[in-house]
Structure formats: C-alpha cells, structure tokens
C-alpha positions in Angstrom: 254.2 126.6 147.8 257.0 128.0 149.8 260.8 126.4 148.9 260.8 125.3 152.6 257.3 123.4 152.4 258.0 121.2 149.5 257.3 117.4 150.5 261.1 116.1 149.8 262.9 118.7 151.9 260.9 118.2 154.7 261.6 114.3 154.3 265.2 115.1 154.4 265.1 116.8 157.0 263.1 114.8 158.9 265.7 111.9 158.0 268.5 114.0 158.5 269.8 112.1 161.9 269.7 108.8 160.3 271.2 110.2 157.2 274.0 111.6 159.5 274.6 108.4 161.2 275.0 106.5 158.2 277.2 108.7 156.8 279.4 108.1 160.6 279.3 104.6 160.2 280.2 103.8 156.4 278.4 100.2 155.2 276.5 98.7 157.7 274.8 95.2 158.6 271.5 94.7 158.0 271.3 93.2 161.6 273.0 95.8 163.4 270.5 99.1 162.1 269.2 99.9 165.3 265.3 100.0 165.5 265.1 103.7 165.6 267.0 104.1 162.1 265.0 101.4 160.2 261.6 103.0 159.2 263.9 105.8 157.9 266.6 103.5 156.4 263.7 102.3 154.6 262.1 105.1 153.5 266.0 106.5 152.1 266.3 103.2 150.2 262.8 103.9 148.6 264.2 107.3 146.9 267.1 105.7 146.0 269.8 107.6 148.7 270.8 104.2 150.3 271.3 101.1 149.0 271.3 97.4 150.1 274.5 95.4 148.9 274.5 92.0 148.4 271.4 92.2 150.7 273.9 92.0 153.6 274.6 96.1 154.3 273.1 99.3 153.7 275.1 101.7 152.6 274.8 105.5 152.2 274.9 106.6 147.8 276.4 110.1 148.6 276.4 111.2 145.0 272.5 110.7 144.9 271.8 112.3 148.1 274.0 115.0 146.7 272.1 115.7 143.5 268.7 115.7 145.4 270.0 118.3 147.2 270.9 120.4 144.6 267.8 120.0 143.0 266.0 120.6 145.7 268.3 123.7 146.3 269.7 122.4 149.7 273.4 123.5 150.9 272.9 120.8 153.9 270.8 118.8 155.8 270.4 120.6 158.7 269.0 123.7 156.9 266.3 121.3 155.4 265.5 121.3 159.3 264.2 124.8 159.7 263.0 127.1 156.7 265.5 129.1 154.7 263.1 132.2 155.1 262.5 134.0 158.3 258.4 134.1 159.0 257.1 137.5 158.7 256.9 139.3 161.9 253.3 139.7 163.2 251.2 143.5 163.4 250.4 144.0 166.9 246.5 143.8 167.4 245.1 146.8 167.0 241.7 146.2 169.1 
C-alpha cells in the first residue's frame, strides 16, 4: 500500500481544516464548536489528538498530533491532503 493511501493520513487530511481551526482558536467551548467541526472534533478526540477538559472545552494536544505525524512520516497537514508521489504519467494509446 502506497505511503499516501494509508487509512490515518488520509483521516488527517481529511480533518486537516478543523485541525487548523482548533489550533486558531486555542481551548474552546463545547457549546461554541460550530456544527461543521463536530463530527470531526469527534472523530480527533477518538485518536486521542483533542481532548475534552473538565468536559467544558476541547482543546487541541499538539504533542500527540505531532508524534502521529512523525510516525506516519508527515512534515504537515496539508501534504496529508494530496500524495507525496507524483502519479505516473500515462502511455498514449497505441490503437
């Protein structure tokens, strides 16, 4: 399976604008995630790269998201995005 395939990367990537927006706003209410961000707030607190304090705020673990990346072999989030390979170029038919 190519690097750029792999299920977690494309999860990241996929979360990348919410994970950006967190990052923007620092700890926020519970109350104030706008409806758009909450599936993938949810999904970020499930692997463990946000985290709900005091059940009150959500709040972005940076270190974790961090070490995922490096496992994963990610510089940043918007190369997770789009592949780090370019596709092959495609023969011309030859009929």
């Amino acid at each position: 399976m190519p690097v750029f395939e792999q299920p977690m990367r494309k999860l990241l990537g996929t979360l990348s604008p919410t994970i950006s927006w967190l990052s923007e706003q620092g700890s926020v209410d519970v109350g104030a995630v706008p409806e758009d961000h909450l599936d993938a707030i949810k999904q970020l607190e499930r692997i463990g790269v946000v985290h709900k304090r005091n059940n009150r705020c959500y709040e972005l673990q940076k270190i974790r998201l961090k070490k995922l990346m490096g496992n994963l072999g990610m510089e940043k989030l918007a190369a997770a995005a789009e592949p780090n390979f370019p596709e092959p170029p495609v023969p011309p038919d030859l009929n």
